[in-house]
MARBA-3410 file (N, C-alpha, C, O; in Angstrom, 1 decimal):
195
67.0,122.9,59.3,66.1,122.4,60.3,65.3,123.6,60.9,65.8,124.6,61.4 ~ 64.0,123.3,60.6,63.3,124.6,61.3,63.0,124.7,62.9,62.9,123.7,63.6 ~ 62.9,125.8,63.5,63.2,126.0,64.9,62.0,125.0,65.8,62.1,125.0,67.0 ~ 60.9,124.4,65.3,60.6,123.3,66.2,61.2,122.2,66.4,61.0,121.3,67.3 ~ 61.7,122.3,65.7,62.3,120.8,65.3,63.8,120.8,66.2,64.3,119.9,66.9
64.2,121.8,65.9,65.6,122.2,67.3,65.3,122.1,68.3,65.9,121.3,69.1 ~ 63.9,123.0,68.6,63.4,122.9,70.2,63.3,121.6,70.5,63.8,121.3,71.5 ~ 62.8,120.8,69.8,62.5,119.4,70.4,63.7,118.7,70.3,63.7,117.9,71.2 ~ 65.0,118.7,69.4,65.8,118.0,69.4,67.0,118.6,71.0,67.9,118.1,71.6 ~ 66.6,119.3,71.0,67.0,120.0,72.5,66.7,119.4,74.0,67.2,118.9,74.9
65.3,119.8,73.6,64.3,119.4,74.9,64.7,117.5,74.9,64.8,116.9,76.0 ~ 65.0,116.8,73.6,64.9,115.3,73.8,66.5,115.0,74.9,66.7,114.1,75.7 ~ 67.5,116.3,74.3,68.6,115.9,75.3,68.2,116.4,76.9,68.4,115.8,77.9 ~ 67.6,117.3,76.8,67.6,117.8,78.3,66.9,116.7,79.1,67.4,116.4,80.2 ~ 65.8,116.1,78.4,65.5,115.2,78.9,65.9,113.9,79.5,65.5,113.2,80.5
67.0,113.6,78.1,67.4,112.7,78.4,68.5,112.5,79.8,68.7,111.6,80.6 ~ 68.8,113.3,79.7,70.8,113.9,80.5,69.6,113.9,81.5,70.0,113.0,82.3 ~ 68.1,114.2,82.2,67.7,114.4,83.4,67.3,113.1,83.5,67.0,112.9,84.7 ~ 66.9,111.8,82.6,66.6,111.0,83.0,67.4,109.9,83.1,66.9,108.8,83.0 ~ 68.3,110.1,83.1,69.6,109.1,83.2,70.5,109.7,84.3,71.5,109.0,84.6
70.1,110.8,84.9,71.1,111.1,86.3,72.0,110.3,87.1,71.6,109.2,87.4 ~ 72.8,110.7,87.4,74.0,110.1,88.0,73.0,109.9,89.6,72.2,110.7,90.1 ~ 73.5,108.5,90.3,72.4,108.3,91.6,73.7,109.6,92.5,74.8,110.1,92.1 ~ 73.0,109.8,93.9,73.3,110.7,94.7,75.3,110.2,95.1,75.4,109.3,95.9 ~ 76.4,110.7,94.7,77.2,110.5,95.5,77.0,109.7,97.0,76.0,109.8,97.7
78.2,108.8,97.1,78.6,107.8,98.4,79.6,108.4,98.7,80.1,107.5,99.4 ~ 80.3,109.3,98.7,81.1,109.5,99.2,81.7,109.2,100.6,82.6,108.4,100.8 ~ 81.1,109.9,101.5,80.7,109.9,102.9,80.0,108.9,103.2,79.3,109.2,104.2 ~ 79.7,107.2,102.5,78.9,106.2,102.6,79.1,105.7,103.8,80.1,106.3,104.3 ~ 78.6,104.8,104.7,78.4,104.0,106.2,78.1,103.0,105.8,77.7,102.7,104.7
78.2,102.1,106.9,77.5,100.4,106.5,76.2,101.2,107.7,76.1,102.3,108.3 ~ 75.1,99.9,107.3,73.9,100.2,108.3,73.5,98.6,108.9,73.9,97.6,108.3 ~ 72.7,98.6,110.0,72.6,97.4,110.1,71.0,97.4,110.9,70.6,98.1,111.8 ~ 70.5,96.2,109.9,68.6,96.6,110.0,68.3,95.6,111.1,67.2,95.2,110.9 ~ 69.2,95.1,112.4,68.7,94.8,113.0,69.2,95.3,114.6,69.3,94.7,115.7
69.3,96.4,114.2,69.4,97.6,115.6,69.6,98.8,115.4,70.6,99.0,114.7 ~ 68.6,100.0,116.1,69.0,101.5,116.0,70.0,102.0,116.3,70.7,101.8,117.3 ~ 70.2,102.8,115.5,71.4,104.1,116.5,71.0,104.3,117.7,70.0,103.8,118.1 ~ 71.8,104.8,118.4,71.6,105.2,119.9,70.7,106.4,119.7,69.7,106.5,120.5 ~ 70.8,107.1,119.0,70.3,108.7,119.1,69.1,108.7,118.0,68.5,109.7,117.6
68.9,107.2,117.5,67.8,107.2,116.6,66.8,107.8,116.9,66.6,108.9,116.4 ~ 65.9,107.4,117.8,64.9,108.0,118.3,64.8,109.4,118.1,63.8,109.9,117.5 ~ 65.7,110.3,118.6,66.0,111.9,118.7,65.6,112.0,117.3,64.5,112.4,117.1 ~ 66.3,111.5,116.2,66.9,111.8,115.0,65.5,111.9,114.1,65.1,112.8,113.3 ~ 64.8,110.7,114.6,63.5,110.4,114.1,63.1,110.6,114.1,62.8,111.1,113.0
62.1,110.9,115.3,60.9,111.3,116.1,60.0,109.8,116.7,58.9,109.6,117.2 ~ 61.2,109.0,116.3,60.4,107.4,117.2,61.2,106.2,117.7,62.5,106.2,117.5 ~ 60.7,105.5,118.2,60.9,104.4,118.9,61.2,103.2,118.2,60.1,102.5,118.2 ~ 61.9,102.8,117.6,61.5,101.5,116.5,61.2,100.3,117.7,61.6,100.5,118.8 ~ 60.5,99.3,117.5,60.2,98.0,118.0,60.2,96.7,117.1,60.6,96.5,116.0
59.6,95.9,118.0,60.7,94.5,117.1,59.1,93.6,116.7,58.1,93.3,117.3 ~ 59.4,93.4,115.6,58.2,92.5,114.8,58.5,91.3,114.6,59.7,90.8,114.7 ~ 57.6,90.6,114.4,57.3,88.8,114.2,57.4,88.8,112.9,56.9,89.9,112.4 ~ 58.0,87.6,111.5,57.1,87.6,110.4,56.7,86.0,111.0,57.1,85.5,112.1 ~ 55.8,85.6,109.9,55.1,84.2,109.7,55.9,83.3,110.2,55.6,82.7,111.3
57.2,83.0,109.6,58.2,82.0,110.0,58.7,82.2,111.4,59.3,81.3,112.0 ~ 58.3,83.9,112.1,58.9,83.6,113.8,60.5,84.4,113.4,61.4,84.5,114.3 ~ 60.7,84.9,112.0,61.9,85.9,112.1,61.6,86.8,113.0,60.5,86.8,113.6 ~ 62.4,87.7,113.2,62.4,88.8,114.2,63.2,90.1,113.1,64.3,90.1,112.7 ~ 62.1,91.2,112.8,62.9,92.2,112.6,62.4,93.9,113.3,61.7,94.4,114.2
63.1,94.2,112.6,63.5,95.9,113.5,62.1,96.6,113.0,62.0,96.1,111.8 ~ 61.2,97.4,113.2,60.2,97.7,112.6,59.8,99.7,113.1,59.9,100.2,114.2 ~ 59.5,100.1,111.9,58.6,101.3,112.7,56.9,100.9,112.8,56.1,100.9,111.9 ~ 56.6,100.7,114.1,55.7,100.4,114.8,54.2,101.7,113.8,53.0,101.5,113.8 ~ 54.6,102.3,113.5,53.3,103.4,112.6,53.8,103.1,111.4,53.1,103.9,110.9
54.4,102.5,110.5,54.9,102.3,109.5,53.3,101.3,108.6,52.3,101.0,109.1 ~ 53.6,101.1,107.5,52.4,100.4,106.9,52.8,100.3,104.9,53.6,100.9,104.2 ~ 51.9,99.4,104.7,52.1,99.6,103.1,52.2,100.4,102.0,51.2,100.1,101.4 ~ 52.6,101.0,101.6,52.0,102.2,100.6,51.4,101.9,99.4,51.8,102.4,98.4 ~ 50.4,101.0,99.5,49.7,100.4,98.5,48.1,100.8,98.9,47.7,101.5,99.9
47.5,100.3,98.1,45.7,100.3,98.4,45.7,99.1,98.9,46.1,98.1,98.5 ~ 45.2,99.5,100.1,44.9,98.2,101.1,46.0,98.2,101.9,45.9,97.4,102.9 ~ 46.6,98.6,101.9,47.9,98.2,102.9,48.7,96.8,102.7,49.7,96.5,103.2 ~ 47.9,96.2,101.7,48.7,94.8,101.2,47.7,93.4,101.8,47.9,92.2,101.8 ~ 46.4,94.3,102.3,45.3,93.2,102.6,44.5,92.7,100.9,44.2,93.3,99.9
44.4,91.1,101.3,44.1,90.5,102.5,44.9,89.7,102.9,44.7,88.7,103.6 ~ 46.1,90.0,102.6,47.5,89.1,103.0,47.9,89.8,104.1,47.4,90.9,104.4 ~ 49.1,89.1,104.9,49.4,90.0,106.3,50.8,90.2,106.2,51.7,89.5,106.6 ~ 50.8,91.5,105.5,52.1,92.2,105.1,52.6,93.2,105.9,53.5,94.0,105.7 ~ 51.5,93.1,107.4,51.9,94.6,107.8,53.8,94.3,108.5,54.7,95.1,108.2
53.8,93.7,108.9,55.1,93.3,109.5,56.4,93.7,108.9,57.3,94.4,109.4 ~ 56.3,93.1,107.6,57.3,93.5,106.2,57.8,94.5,105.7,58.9,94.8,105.4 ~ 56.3,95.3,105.8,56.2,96.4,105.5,56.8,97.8,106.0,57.3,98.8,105.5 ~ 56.3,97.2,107.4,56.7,97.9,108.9,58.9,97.8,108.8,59.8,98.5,109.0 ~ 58.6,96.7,108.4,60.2,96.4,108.5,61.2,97.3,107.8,62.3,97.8,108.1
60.1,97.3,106.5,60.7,98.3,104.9,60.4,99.7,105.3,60.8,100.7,104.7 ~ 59.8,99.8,106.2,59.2,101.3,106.6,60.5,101.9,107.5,61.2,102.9,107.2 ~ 60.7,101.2,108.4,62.5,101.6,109.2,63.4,101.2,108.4,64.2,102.1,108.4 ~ 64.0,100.0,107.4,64.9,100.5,106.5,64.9,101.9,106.1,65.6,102.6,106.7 ~ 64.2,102.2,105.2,63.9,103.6,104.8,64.1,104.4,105.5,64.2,105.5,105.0
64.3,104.3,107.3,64.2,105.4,108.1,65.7,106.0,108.5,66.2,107.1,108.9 ~ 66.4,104.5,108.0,67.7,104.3,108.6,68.1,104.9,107.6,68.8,105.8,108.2 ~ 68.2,105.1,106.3,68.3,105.7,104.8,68.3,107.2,105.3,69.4,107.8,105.3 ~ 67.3,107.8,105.6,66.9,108.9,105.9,67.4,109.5,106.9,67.5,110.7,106.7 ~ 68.0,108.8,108.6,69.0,108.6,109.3,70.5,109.0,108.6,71.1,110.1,108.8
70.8,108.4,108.3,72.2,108.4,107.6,71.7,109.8,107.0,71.4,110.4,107.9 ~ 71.5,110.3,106.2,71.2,111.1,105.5,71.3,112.6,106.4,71.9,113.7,106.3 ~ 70.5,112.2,107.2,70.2,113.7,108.0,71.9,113.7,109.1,72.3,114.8,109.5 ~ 72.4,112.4,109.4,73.6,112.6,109.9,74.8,112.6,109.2,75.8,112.2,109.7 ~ 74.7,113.2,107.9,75.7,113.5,107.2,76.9,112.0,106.7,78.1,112.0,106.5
76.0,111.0,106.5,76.2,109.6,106.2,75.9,109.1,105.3,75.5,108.0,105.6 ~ 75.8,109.3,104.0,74.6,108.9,103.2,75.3,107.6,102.7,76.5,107.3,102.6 ~ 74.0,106.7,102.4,74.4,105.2,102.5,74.4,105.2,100.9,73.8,106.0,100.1 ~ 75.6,103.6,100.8,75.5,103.9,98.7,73.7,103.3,98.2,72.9,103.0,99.1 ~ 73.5,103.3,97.4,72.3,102.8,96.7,72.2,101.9,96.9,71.1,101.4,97.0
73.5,100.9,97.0,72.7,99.1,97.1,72.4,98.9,98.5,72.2,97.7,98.9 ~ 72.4,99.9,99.6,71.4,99.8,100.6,70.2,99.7,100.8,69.6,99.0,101.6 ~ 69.6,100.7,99.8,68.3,100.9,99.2,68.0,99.4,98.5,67.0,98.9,98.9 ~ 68.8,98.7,97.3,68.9,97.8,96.8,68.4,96.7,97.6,67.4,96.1,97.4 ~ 69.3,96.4,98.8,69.3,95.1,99.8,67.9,95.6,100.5,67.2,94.6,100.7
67.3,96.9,100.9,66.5,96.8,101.7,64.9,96.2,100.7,64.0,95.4,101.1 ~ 64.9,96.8,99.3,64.2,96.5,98.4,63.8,95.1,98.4,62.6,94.7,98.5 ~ 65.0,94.3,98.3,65.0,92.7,98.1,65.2,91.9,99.8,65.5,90.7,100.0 ~ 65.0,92.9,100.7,64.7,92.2,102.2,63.1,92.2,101.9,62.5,91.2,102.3 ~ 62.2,93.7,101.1,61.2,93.3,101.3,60.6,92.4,101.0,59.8,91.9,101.8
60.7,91.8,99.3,60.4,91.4,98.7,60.5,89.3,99.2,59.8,88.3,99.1 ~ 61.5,89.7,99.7,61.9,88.1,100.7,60.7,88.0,102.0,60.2,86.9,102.3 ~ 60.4,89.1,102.6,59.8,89.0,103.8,58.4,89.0,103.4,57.6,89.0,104.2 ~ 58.2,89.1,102.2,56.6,89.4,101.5,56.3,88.0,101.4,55.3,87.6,101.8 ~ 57.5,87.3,100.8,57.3,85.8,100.2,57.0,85.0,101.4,56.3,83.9,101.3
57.7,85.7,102.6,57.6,84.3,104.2,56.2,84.5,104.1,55.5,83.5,104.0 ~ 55.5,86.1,104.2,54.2,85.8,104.4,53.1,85.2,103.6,52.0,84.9,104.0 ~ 53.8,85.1,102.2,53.0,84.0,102.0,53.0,82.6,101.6,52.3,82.0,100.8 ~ 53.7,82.3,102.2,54.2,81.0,102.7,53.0,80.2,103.7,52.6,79.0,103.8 ~ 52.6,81.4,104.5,52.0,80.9,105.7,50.2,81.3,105.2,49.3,81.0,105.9
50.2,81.9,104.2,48.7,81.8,103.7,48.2,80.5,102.9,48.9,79.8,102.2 ~ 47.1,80.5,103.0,45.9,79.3,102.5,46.2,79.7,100.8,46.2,78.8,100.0 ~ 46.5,81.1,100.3,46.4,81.2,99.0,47.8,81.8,98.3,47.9,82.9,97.8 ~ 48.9,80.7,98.3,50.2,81.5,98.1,50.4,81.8,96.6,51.0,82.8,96.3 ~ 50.1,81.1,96.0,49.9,81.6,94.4,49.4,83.1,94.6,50.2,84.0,94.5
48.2,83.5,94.9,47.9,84.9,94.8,48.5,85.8,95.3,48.7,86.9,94.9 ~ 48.9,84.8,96.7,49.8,86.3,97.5,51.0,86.3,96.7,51.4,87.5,96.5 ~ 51.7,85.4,96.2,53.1,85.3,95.6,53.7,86.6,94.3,54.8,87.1,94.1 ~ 51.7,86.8,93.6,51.4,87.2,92.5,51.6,88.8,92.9,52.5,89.6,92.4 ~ 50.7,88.9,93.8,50.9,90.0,94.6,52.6,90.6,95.2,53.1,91.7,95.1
52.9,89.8,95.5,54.3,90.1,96.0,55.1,90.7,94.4,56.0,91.6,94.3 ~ 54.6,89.9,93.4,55.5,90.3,92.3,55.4,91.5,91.9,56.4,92.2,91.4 ~ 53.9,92.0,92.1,53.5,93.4,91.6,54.2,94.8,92.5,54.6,95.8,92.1 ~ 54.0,94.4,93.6,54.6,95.0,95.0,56.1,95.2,94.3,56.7,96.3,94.2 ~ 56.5,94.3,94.1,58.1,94.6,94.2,58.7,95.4,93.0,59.5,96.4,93.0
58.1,95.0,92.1,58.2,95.6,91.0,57.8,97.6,91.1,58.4,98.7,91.0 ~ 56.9,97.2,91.3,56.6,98.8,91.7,57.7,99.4,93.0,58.3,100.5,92.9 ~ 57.8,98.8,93.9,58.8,99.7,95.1,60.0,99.4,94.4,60.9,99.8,95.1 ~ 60.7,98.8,93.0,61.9,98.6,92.2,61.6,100.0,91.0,62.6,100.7,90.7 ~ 60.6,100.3,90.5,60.4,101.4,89.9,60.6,102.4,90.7,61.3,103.3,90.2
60.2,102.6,91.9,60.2,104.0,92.4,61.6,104.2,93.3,61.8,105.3,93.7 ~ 62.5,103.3,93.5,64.3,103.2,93.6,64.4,104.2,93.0,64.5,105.4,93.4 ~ 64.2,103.4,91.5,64.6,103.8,90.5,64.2,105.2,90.2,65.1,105.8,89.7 ~ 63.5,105.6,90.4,62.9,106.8,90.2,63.3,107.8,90.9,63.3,109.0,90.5 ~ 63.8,107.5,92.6,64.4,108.1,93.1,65.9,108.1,93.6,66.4,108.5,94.6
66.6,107.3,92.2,68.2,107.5,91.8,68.4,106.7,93.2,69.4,107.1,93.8 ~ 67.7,105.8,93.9,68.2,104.9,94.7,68.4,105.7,96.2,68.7,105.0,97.2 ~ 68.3,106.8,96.3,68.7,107.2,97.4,67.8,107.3,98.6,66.8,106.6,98.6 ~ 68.0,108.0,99.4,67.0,108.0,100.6,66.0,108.8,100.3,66.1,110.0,100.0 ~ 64.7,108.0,100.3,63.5,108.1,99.9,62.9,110.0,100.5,62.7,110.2,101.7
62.7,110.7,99.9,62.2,112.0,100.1,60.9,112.2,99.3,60.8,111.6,98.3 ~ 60.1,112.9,99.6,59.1,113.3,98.2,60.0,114.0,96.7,59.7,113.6,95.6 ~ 60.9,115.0,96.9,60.9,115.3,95.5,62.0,114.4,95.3,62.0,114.3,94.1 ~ 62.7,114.0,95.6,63.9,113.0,94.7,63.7,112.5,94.0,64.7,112.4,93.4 ~ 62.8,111.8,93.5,62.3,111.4,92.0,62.6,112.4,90.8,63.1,112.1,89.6
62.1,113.6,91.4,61.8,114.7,90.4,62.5,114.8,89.5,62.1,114.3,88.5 ~ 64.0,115.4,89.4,65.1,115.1,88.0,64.1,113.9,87.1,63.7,114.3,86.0 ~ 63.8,112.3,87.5,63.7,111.5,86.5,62.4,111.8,86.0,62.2,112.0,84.8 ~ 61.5,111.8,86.8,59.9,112.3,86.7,59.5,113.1,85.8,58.6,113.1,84.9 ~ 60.6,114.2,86.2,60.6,115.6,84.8,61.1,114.6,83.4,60.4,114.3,82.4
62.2,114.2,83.6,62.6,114.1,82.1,62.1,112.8,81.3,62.3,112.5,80.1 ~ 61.1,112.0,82.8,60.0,111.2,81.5,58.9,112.1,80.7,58.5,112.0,79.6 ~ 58.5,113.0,81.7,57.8,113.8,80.7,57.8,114.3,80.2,56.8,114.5,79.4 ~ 59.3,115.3,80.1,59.4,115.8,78.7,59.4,115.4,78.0,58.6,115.9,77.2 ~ 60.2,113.8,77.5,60.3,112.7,76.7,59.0,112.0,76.3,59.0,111.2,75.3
57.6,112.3,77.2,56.6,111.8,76.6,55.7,113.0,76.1,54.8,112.6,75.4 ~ 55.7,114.0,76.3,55.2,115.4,75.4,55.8,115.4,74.1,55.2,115.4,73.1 ~ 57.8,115.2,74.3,57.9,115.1,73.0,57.3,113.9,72.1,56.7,114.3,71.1 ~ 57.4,113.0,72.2,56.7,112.1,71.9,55.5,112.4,71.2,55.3,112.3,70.0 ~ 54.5,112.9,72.3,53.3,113.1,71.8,52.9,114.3,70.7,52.0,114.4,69.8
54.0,115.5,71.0,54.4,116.1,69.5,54.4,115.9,68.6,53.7,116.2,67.6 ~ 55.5,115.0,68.5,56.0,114.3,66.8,54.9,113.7,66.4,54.6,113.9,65.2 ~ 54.0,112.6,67.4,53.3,111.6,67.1,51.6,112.9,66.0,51.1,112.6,64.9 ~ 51.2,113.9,66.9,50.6,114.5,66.2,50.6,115.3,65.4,49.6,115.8,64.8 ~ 52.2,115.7,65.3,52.5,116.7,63.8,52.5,115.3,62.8,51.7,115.5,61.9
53.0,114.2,62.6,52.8,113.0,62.0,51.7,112.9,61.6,51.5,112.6,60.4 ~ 50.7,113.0,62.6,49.0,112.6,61.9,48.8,113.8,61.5,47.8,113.4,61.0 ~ 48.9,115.0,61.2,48.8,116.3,60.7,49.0,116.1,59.5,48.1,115.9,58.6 ~ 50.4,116.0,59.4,50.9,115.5,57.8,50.2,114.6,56.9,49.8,114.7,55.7 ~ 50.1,113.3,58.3,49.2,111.9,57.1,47.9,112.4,56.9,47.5,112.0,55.9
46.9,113.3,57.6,45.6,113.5,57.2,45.9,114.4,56.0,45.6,114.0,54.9 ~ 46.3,115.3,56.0,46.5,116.2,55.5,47.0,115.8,53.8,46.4,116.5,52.9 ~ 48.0,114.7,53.4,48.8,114.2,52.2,47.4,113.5,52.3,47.1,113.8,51.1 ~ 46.6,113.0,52.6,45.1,112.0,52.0,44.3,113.1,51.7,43.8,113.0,50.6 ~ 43.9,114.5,52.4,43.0,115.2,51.4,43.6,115.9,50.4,43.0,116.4,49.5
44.9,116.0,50.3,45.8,116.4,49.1,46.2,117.7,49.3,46.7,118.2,48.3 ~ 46.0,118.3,50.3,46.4,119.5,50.4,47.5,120.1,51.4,47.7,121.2,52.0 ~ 48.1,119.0,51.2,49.5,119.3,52.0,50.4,120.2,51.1,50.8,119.8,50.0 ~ 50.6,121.6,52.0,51.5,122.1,50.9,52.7,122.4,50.8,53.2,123.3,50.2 ~ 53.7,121.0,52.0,54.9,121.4,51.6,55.5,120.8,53.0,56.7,120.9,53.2
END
């Protein structure tokens, strides 16, 4: 086996072992409960959570600056609510976290599929629920990719990173093999492949 061919059969484990990571230890796990703050939340935070309406007249716990992380914010449907809602789950995630609590993954899980539930009330209450419904599907799917992406844990910018890295090495290698392959096949058609 000649030494690119190592390198890559290397790089495909490194990648792999990083994109299959073990999610963050629970050890130190807590229950959380998304319909009231810590007492010291606010301090912890830097905010006030307040209490939102959805469509149906539920009542949930919300960060009041919170919003969609989509284009549009989730207009022209009225997701801010939901969103707001998913925006302090996450904060409570991040809470636990900073107080030495860290919650297991199927918190992240349940808060995931609270959104995805509170997406559907809203559109329940629109003129076009096929679309928003459609919409909701794409939404969830995508905030279920990026769990995933970030090993389920409390949402930070680089925690993805471990999986993020080792899709790409995994698609570099990829795109290696794929163009030493066309190398070869052009090359065996003008006949001058030599070996």
């Amino acid at each position: 086996m000649r030494w690119p061919l190592r390198l890559a059969v290397l790089a495909a484990g490194v990648a792999a072992a990083l994109t299959v990571a073990a999610p963050p230890s629970s050890a130190n796990a807590t229950t959380f409960d998304l319909h009231a703050a810590p007492a010291d939340f606010a301090r912890v935070m830097g905010y006030t959570p307040a209490v939102g309406r959805l469509a149906d007249g539920t009542q949930r716990m919300i960060n009041p600056t919170g919003s969609c992380s989509v284009p549009g914010e989730g207009r022209p449907f009225d997701f801010a609510v939901a969103c707001q809602a998913h925006d302090f789950g996450y904060d409570l995630l991040r809470y636990a976290q900073r107080k030495g609590q860290t919650l297991p993954g199927a918190a992240r899980s349940q808060l995931d599929a609270q959104l995805t539930q509170d997406l559907h009330t809203q559109c329940h209450a629109d003129s076009s629920a096929a679309t928003c419904d459609a919409t909701v599907t794409v939404f969830s799917a995508a905030v279920g990719f990026n769990s995933w992406r970030q090993l389920s844990g409390p949402p930070v910018d680089a925690s993805g990173m471990t999986r993020t890295v080792g899709l790409c090495l995994l698609a570099l290698i990829g795109l290696g093999v794929g163009v030493r392959q066309r190398i070869r096949l052009l090359a065996r058609r003008r006949g001058d492949f030599g070996g």
